[in-house]
C-alpha positions in Angstrom: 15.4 6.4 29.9 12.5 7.4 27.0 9.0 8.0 29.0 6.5 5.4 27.4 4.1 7.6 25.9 1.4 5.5 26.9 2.1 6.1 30.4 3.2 9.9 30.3 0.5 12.4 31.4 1.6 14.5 27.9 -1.2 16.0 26.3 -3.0 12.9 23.9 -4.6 14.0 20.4 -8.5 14.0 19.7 -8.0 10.6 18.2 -6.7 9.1 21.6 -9.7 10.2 23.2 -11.8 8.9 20.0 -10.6 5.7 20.4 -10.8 5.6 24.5 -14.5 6.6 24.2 -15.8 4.5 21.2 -16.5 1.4 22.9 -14.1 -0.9 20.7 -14.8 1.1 17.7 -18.7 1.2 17.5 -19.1 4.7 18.5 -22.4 5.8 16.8 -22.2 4.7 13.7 -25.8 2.4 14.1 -27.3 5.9 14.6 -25.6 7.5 11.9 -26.8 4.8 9.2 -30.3 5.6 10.2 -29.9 8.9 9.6 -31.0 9.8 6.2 -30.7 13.3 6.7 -27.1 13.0 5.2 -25.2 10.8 3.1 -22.1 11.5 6.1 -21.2 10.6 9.1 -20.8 13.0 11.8 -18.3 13.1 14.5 -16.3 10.6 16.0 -17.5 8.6 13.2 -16.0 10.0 10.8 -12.7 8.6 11.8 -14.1 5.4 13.5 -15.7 4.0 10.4 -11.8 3.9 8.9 -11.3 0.7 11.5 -13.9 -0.7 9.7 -11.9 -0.1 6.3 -13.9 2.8 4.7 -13.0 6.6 4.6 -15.7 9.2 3.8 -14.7 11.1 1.0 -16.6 13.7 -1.5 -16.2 14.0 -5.0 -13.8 17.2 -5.3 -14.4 18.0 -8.9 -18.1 19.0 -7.9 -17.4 21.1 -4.3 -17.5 24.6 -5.7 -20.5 23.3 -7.8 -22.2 21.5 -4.9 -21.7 24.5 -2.5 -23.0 27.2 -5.3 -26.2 25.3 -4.9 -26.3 25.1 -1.1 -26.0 21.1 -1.3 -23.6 19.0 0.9 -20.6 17.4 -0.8 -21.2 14.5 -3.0 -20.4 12.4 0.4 -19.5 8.6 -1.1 -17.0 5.8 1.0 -14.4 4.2 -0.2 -14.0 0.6 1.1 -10.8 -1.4 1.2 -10.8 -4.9 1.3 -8.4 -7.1 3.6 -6.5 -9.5 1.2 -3.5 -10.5 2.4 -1.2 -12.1 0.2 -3.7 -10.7 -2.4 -5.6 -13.7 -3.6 -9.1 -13.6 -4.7 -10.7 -16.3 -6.8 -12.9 -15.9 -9.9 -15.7 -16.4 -8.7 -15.2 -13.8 -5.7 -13.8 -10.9 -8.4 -17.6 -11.7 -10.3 -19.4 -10.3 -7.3 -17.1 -7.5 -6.4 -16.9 -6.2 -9.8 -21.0 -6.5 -10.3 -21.2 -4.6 -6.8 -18.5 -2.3 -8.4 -21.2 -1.5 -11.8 -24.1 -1.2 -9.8 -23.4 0.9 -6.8 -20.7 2.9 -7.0 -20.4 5.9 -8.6 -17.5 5.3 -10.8 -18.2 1.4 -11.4 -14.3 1.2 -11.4 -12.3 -1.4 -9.1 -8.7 0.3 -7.6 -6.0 -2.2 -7.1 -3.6 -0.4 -4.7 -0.5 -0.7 -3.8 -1.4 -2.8 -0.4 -2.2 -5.7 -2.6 -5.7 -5.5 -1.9 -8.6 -3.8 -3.8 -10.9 -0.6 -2.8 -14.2 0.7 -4.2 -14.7 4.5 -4.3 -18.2 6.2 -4.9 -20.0 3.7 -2.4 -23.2 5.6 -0.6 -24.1 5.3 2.5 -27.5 3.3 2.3 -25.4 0.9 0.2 -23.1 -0.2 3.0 -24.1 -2.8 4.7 -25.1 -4.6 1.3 -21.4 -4.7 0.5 -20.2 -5.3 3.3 -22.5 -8.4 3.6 -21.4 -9.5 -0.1 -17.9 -9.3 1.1 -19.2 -12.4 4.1 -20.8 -14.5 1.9 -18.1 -14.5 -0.2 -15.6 -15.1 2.2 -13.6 -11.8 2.6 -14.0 -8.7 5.1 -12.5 -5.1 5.3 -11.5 -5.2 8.5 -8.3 -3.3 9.8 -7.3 -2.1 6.6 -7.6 1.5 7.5 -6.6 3.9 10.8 -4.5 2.9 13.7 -4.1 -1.2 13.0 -2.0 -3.4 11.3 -3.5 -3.4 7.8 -3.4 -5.7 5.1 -0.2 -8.4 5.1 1.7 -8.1 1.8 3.5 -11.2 0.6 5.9 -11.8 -2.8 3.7 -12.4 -5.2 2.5 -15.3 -6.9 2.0 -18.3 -4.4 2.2 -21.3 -7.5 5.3 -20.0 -8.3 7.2 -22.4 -6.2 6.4 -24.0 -2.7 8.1 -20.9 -0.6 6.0 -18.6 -2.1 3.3 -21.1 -0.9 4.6 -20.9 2.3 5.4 -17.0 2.0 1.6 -16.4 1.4 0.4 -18.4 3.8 2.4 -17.0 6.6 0.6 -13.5 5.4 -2.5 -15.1 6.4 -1.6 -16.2 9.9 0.1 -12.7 10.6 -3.1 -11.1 9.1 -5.7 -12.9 11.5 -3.5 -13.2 14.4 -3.0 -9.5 14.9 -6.9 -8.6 14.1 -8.9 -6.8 16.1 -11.3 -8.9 18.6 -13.7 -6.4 18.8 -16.9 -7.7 17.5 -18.2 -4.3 16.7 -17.7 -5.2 12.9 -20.2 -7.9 12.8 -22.3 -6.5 15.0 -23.0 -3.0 12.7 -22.5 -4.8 9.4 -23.5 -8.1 9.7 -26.7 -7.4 11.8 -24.5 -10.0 14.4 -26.5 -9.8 18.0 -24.0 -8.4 20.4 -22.2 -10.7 22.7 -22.8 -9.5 26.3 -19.4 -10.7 27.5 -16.9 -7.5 27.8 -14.4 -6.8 24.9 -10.7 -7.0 25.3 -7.9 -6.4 22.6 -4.9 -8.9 24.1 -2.9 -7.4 21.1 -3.9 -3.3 20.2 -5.3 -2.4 23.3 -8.8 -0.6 24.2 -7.1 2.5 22.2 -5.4 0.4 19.4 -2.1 1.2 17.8 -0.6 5.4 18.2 -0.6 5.1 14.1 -0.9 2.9 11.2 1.0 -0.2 10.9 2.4 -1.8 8.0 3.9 -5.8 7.0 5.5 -7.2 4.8 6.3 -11.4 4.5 9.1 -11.3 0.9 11.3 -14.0 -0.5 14.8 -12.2 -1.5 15.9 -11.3 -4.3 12.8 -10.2 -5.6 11.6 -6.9 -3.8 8.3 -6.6 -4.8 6.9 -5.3 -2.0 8.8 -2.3 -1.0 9.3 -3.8 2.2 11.5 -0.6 3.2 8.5 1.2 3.4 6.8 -1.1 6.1 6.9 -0.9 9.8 7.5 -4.8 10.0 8.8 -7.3 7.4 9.9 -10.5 7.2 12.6 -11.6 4.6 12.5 -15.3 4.2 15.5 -17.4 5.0 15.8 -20.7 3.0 17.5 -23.7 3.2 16.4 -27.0 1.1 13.5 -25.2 -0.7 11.6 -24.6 2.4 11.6 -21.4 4.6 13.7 -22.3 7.7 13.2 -18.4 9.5 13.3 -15.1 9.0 15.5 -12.0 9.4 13.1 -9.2 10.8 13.4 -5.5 9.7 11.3 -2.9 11.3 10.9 0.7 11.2 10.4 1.7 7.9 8.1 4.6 6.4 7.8 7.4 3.8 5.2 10.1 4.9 6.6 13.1 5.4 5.0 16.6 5.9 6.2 19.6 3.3 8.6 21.8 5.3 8.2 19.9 8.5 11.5 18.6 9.3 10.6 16.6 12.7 9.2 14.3 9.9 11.2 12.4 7.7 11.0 8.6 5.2 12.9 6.5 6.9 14.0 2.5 5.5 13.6 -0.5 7.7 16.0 -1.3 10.5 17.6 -5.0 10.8 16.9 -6.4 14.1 17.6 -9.8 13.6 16.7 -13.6 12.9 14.2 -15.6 14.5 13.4 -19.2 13.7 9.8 -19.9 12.3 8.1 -21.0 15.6 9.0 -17.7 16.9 7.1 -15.6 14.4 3.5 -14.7 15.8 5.0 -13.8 19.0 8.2 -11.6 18.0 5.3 -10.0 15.5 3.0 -9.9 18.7 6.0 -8.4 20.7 6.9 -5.7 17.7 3.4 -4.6 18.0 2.7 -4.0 21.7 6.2 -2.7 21.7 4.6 0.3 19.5 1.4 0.2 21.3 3.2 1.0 25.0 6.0 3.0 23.8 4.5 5.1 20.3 3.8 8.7 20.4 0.3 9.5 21.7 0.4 13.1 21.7 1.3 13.7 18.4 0.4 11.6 15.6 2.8 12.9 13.0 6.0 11.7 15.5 3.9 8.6 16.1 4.7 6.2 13.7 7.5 2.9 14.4 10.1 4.7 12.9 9.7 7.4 15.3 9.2 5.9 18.1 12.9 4.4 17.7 14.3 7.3 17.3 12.9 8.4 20.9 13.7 4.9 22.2 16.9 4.0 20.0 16.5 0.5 17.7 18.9 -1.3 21.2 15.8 -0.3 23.3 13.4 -1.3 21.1 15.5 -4.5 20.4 16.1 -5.5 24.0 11.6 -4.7 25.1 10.8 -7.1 22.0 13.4 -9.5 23.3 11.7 -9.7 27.0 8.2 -9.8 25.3 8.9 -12.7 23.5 11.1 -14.2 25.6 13.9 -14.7 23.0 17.2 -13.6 21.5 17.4 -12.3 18.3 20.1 -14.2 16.4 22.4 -12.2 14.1 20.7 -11.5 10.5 21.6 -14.3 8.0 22.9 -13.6 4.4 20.5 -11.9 2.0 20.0 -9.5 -0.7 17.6 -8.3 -3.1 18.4 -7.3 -7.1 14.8 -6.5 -8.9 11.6 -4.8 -8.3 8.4 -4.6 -9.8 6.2 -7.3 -11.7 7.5 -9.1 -15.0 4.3 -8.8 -17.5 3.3 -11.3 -19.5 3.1 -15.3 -19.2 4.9 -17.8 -17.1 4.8 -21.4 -15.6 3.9 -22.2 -12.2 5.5 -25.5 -9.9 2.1 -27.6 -11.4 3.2 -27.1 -14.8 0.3 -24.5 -15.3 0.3 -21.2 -16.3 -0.5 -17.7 -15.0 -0.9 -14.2 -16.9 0.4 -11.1 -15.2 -1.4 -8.2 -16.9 -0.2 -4.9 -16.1 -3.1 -2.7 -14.7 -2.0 1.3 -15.3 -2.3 2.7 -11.7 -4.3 0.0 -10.3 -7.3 1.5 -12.3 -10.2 -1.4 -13.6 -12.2 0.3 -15.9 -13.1 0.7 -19.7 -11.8 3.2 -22.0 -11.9 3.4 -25.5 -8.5 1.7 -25.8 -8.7 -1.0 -23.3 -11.5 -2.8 -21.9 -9.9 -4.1 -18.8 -12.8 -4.1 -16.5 -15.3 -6.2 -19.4 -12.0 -8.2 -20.2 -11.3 -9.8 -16.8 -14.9 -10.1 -15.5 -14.5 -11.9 -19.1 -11.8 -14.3 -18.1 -13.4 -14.6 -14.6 -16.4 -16.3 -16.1 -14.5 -19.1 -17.5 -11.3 -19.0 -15.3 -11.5 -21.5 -12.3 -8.5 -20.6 -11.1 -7.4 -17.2 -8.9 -6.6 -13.9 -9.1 -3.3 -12.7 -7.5 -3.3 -9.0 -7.0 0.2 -7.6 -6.9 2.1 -4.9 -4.5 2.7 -2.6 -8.0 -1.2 -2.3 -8.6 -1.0 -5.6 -11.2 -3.2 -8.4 -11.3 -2.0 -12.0 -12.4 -4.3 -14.7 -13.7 -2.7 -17.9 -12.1 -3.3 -21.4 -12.2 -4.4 -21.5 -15.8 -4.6 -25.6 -17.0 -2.7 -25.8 -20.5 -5.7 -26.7 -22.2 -7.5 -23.3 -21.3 -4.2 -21.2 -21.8 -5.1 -20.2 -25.3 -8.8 -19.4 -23.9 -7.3 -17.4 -21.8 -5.0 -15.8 -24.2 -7.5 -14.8 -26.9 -9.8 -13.1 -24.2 -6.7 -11.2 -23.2 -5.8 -9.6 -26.5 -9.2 -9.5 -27.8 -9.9 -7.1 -25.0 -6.9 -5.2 -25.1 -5.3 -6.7 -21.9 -2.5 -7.6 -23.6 -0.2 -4.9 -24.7 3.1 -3.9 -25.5 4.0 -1.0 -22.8 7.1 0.3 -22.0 9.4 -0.5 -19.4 9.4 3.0 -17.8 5.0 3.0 -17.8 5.3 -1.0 -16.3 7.4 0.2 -13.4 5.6 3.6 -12.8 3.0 4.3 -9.8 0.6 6.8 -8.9 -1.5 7.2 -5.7 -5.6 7.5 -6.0 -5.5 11.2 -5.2 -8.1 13.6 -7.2 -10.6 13.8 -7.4 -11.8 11.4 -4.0 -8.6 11.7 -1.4 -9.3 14.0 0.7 -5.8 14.8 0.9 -4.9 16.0 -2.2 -2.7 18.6 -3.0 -2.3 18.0 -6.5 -3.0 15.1 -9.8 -1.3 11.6 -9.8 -3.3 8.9 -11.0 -5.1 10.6 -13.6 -1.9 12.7 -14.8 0.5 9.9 -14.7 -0.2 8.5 -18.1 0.4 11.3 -20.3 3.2 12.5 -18.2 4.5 9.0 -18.9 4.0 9.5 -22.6 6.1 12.6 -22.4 9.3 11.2 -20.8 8.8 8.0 -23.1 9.5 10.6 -25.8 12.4 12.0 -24.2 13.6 8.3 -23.4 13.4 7.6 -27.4 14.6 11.2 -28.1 18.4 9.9 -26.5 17.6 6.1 -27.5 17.0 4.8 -24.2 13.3 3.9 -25.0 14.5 0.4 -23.9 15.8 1.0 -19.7 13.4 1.4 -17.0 13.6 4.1 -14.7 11.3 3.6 -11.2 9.5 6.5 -11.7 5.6 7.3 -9.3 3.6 10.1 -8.3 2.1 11.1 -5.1 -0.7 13.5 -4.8 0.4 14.7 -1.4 3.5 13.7 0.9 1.6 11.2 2.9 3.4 8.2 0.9 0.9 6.2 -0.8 2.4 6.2 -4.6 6.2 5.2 -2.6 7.5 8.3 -4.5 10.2 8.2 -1.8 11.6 5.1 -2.5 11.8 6.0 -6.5 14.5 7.0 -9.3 12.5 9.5 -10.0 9.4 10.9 -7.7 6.6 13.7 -7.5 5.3 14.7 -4.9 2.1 17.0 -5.3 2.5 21.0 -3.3 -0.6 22.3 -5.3 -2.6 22.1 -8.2 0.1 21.7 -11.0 3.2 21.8 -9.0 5.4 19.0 -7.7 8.6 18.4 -5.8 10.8 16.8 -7.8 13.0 13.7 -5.9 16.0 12.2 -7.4 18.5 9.5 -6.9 16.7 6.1 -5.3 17.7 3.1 -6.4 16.2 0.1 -8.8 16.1 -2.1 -5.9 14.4 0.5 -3.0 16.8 0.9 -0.4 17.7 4.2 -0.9 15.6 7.7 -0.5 16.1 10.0 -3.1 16.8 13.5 -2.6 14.7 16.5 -3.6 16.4 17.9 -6.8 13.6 20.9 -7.4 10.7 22.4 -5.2 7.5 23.8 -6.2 7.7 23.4 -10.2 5.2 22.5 -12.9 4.7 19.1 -15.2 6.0 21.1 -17.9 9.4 22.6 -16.0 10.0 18.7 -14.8 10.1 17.3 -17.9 12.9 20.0 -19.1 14.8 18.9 -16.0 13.9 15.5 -17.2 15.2 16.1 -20.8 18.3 16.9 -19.4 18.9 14.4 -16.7 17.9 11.8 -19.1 20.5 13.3 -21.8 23.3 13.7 -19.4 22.9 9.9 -18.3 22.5 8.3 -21.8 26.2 10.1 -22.6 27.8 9.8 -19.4 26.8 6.6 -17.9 28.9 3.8 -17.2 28.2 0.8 -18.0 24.3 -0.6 -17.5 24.5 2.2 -15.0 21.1 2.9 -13.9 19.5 6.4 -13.9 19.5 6.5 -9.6 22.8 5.6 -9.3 23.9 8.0 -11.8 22.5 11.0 -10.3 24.6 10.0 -7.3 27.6 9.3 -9.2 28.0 12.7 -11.1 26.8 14.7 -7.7 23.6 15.9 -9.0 21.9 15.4 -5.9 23.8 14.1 -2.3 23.0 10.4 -1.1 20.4 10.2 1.5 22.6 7.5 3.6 21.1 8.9 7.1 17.8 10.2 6.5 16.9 12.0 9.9 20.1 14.1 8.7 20.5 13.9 5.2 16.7 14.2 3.5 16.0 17.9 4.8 19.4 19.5 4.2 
């Protein structure tokens, strides 16, 4: 039988001991916001003040500059807010994107890819004013960061019919029932007066989750939220227009570590169905199940997927089955056959309307052609509906009344919000990367757009200008652009170089295979120009550019990614 990590007297990592010693996540960080000595925190905070859904970062365009001249790094957090299901309203998006102008470096807004929004540039002094703002407007940033379950994605768009109602608001009760208890968050942020009765975590534990955790609630067919990539998802079963159960999946992830091959992506495991009434506890089960049994010793082996692999899915199957006290039932029929948002305007079950606008890597700002930041604090002003953000970086305008849909419309296009894009650009991704992650090994979001350009050239060039390839771009292999569930994906190795990933599918339930190592943008689009020739000639038909890749041989399927991704 597996040792329970937990339990095992291996050796645990610094951020075990982090977590044991920081008195449910409050560490120091009172005394570090005091100290004005440094726009940083110092230690254990560091990592402690990701629980609280910020990570310190530095602006990594100046560091060469910065050090020159014997300064510190331009030290700034970035904040991420907890949104599940992804609804804000109008008059909530006003503050955030005034807060966003007036005290943040960049005065930008970053949808991501967690259906939630983040703030970059954000100094220290200026903290607890957002955080505050984020209260009184009813929203938080709890547990969007470090070893928790972070924010619940749901298919988007709860007016378009009564599931998706239902979809969202089974987000929200997964979101809040696996929170943290701690009170440390409104204690430091909210000037809260601390309760003297002793803290407990009846869910994470004193020393939280071994690893970020990720879930997904999705109405088949429409995969719009990757949920291959999460550690624990949801697929709704329905019967008579109303969601009757779900099949749970578990397991899934895509970081990986360059040349590492104890690490792997990995797509989410079927365990079974469960009736609706069952749901917070087989979630509660899943959970604790990681908690006892996840590796504690070493954090890039730590996450779900690996810890079946030590246990084996039966294992894991039969401990979430005594937890809960149940038995799974055997999946029921489902499938999915689209991804990604469809741009542009549609009716919702009131007979109102809703505006998707697509939103190039998440990014709300102004540029010379598009005002997208001025143009939806615009609409905001005069829209008393919501704002949906989506799980591919979008944002929809819902619940528009007829009588304000041409309003709405003329704001749209007379701020450039409206445009026609390509299919390839709507379905491409990038991660944040440079210059704020810390991470980054090379560009994605602010090379992704001309590197678009270019292979829309080469799409016209054989006259497929009119397919869409998945296509994204990660800065580094930690997984936050999905590159590993694309047709086509980049994963940064240094400044300028990629590795270059073949042969997923439209629908994200296959990993594709790495095709070239170590090249430039300009040696990827030549490989590019001839993939992209090859499959306009050779295709069959309505073959899409994945499954042709696998087809002809170009690169192997990845059916058994623990053996099939490295070799």
């Amino acid at each position: 039988m597996i040792k329970n990590f937990k339990k095992s007297s291996l050796n645990l990592t610094k951020e075990e001991y982090i977590k044991e010693n920081s008195n449910y996540l409050r560490g120091t960080i009172v005394d570090d916001l005091k100290n004005e000595t440094t726009n940083g925190f110092s230690g254990d905070n560091f990592s402690l003040i990701r629980f609280h859904g910020m990570y310190q970062q530095d602006d990594r365009d100046l560091r060469i500059e910065r050090n020159q001249q014997k300064l510190e790094p331009r030290y700034a957090m970035m904040l991420r807010c907890r949104l599940p299901g992804g609804v804000i309203s109008s008059k909530q998006w006003i503050k955030i994107d005034s807060f966003a102008s007036k005290n943040t470096f960049y005065k930008t807004i970053r949808l991501t890819n967690r259906q939630t929004f983040q703030l970059h540039g954000i100094l220290k002094k200026n903290l607890k004013s957002v955080h505050q703002i984020l209260h009184k407007i009813g929203l938080d940033s709890l547990a969007t960061a470090n070893d928790v379950n972070r924010n619940v994605l749901c298919t988007s768009d709860p007016m378009q019919s009564e599931v998706h109602q239902e979809c969202y608001e089974w987000a929200q009760k997964i979101s809040n029932f696996l929170l943290p208890h701690t009170k440390a968050y409104a204690e430091i942020w909210l000037n809260q007066k601390k309760i003297l009765s002793t803290d407990h975590e009846p869910i994470l534990g004193k020393t939280y989750l071994p690893r970020k955790f990720k879930t997904t609630v999705v109405i088949p067919p429409h995969n719009d939220v990757d949920l291959y990539a999460n550690d624990m998802n949801f697929i709704a079963i329905i019967e008579n227009k109303k969601i009757i159960g779900f099949n749970v999946l578990i397991g899934g992830g895509l970081s990986i570590t360059h040349g590492n091959k104890q690490t792997w992506p990995f797509l989410a495991l079927e365990l079974g169905y469960i009736t609706l009434d069952k749901t917070l506890s087989v979630a509660k089960s899943i959970v604790t199940t990681q908690r006892d049994w996840g590796n504690r010793s070493n954090r890039k082996n730590a996450k779900t997927r690996y810890t079946i692999e030590n246990m084996g899915l039966n294992l894991f199957k039969k401990e979430v089955e005594k937890r809960s006290n149940i038995t799974f039932e055997p999946i029921r029929s489902y499938f999915f056959d689209t991804r990604g948002d469809k741009i542009g305007w549609k009716k919702d079950i009131n007979g109102n309307w809703s505006l998707t606008i697509f939103v190039q890597n998440g990014r709300i700002y102004d540029n010379d052609n598009q005002l997208l930041k001025s143009g939806l604090l615009k609409i905001a002003t005069v829209h008393k509906g919501n704002f949906r953000l989506t799980s591919n970086q979008n944002i929809i305008v819902s619940e528009i009344l007829s009588e304000n849909k041409n309003q709405i419309e003329k704001i749209a296009l007379s701020y450039g919000l409206i445009k026609n894009t390509s299919k390839l650009r709507e379905n491409s991704m990038a991660c944040v990367s440079f210059p704020t992650c810390p991470l980054a090994m090379a560009e994605a979001e602010r090379m992704l757009s001309n590197f678009i350009t270019e292979v829309e050239n080469i799409m016209l060039k054989y006259k497929m200008e009119k397919e869409i390839i998945i296509l994204r771009v990660s800065g580094c292999p930690n997984g936050c652009g999905r590159s590993l569930l694309a047709e086509i994906g980049l994963i940064g190795k240094s400044i300028g170089r990629y590795n270059l990933y073949i042969g997923g599918n439209r629908i994200g339930n296959r990993i594709p295979k790495i095709y070239k190592e170590n090249i430039t943008e300009k040696e990827i689009l030549v490989h590019l120009d001839f993939l992209i020739k090859n499959w306009s000639i050779y295709r069959k038909a309505n073959e899409d550019f994945g499954d042709f890749v696998i087809r002809k041989k170009i690169v192997k399927e990845v059916i058994n990614p623990i053996h099939d991704f490295w070799n």
